[in-house]
N, C-alpha and C positions, 0 to 999 in steps of 0.2 A: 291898607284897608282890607277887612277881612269880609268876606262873602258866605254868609253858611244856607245851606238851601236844603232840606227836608223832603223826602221822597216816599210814598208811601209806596209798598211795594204788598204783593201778594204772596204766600207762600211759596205756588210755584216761584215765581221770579227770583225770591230770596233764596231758595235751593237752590237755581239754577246759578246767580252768582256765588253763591257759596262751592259748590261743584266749578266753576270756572279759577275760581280762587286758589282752591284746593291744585287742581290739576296745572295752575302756574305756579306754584310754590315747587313743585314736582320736576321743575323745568329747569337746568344747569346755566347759566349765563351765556358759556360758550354754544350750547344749543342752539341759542338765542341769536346769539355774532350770525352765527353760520347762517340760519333761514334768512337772517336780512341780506345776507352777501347775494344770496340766490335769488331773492327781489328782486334787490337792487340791479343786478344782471339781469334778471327780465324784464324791467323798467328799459334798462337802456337799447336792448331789443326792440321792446315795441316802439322807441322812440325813431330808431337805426330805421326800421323801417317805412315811419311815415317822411 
């Protein structure tokens, strides 16, 4: 089953995901690994703590 859903968007908005777009194309996968590692470790911090 396929779902398609239509969004009208403003210019700004549409810049602004286009500029988010852009600036994740720019992003290395291992970049990527790493920040979640560093998350994930302060996920389990503030878990430790409570």
């Amino acid at each position: 089953m396929e779902v398609r859903i239509m969004v009208m968007l403003s210019d700004d908005e549409a810049a602004l995901i286009k500029a988010i777009l852009i600036a994740l194309r720019g992003i290395k996968t291992q970049e990527i690994d790493r920040a979640l590692v560093i998350l994930s470790k302060n996920d389990r911090r503030q878990i430790d703590r409570s």
